[in-house]
C-alpha positions as CSV (number, residue, x, y, z in Angstrom):
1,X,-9.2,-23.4,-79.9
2,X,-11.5,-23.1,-76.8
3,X,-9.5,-21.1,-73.8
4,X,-10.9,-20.7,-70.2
5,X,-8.5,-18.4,-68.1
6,X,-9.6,-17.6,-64.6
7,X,-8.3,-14.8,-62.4
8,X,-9.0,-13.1,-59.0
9,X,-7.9,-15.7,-56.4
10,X,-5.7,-14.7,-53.4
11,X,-4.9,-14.8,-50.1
12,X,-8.7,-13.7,-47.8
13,X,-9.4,-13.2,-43.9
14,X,-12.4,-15.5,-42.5
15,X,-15.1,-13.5,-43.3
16,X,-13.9,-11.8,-46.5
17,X,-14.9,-11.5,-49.9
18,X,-13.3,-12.1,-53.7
19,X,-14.6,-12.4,-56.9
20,X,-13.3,-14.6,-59.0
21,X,-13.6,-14.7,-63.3
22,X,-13.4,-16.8,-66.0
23,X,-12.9,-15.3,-69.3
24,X,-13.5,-17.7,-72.7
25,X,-12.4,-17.7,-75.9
26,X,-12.7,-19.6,-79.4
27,X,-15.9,-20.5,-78.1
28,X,-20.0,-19.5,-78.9
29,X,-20.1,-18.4,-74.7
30,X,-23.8,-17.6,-74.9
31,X,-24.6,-21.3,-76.2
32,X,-23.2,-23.4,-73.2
33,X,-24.0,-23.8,-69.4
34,X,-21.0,-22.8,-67.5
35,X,-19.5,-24.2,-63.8
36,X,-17.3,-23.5,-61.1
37,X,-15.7,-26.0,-59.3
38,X,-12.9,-26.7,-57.0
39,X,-10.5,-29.1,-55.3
40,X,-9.1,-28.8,-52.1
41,X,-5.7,-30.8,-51.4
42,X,-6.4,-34.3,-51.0
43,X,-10.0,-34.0,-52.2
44,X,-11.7,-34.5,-55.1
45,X,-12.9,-32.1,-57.0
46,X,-16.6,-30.7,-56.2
47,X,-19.3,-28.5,-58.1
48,X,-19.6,-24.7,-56.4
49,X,-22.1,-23.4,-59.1
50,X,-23.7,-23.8,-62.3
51,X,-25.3,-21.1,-64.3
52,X,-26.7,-22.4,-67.8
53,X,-26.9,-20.7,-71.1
54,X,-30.3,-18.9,-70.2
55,X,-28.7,-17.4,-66.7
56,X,-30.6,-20.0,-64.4
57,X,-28.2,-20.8,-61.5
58,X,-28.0,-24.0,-59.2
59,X,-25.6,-24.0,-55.9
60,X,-24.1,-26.6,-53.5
61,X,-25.5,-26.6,-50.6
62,X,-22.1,-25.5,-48.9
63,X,-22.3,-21.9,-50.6
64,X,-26.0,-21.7,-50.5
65,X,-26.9,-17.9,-49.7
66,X,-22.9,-17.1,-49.9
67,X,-21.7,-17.4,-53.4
68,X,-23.4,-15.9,-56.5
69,X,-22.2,-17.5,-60.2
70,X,-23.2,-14.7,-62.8
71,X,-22.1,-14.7,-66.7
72,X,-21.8,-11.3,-69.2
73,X,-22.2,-12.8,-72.5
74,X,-20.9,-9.7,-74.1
75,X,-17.5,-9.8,-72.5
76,X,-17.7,-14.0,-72.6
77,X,-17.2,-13.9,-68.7
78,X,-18.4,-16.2,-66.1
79,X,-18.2,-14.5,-62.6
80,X,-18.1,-16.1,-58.8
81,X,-18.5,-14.0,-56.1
82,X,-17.6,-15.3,-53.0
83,X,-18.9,-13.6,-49.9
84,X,-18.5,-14.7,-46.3
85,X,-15.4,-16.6,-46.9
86,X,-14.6,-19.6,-44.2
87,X,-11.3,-21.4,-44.1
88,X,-12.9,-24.8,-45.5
89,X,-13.5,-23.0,-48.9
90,X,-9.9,-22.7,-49.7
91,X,-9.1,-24.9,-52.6
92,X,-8.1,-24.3,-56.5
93,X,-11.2,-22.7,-58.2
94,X,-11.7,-24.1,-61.5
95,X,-14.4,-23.0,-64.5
96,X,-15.9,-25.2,-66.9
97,X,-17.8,-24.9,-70.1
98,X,-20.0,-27.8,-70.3
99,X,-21.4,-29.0,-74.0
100,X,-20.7,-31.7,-76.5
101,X,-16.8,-30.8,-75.7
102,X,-16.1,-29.8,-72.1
103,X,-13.1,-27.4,-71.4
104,X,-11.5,-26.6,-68.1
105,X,-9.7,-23.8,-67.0
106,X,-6.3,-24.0,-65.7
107,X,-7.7,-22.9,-62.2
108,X,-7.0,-20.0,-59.7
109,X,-6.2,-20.9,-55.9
110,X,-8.2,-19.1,-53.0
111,X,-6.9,-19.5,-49.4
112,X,-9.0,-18.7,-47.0
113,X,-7.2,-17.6,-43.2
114,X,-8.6,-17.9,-39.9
């Protein structure tokens, strides 16, 4: 049974930093592409980040030059670091393990003050 658990969310200051994880198992980690995601209240939820099973990495535009989506295949770990923090980014973060079966994580919420 494929499990995604992410951690490190909390409460930031505008201008602030956290890094968030995503820890897999029952799953070959290496073999898949890997997201981040997240949905504000009222909003559908939007792609952050993308990193795929070679460690190529895509962005939105929002985070351009802000976030960084990394993976450690040995500890079956997707990381999120999240620089630069504005109050528009605070939503529930989600990871996802793309491939023939998609999972979700259950999500971690980052609020973001001004």
């Amino acid at each position: 049974q494929v499990q995604l658990v992410e951690s490190g969310g909390g409460l930031v200051q505008a201008g602030g930093s956290l890094r968030l994880s995503c820890a897999a198992s029952g799953t070959i980690f290496r073999a898949n592409a890997l997201g981040w995601y997240r949905q504000a209240p009222g909003k559908q939820r939007e792609l952050v980040a993308i990193i795929s099973s070679g460690g190529s990495t895509n962005y939105a535009d929002f985070v351009k030059g802000r976030f960084t989506i990394s993976r450690d295949n040995a500890k079956n770990t997707v990381y999120l670091q999240m620089n630069s923090l504005k109050p528009e980014d605070t939503a529930v973060y989600y990871c996802k393990q793309f491939g023939s079966t998609t999972y979700w994580g259950q999500g971690t919420q980052v609020t973001v003050s001004s």
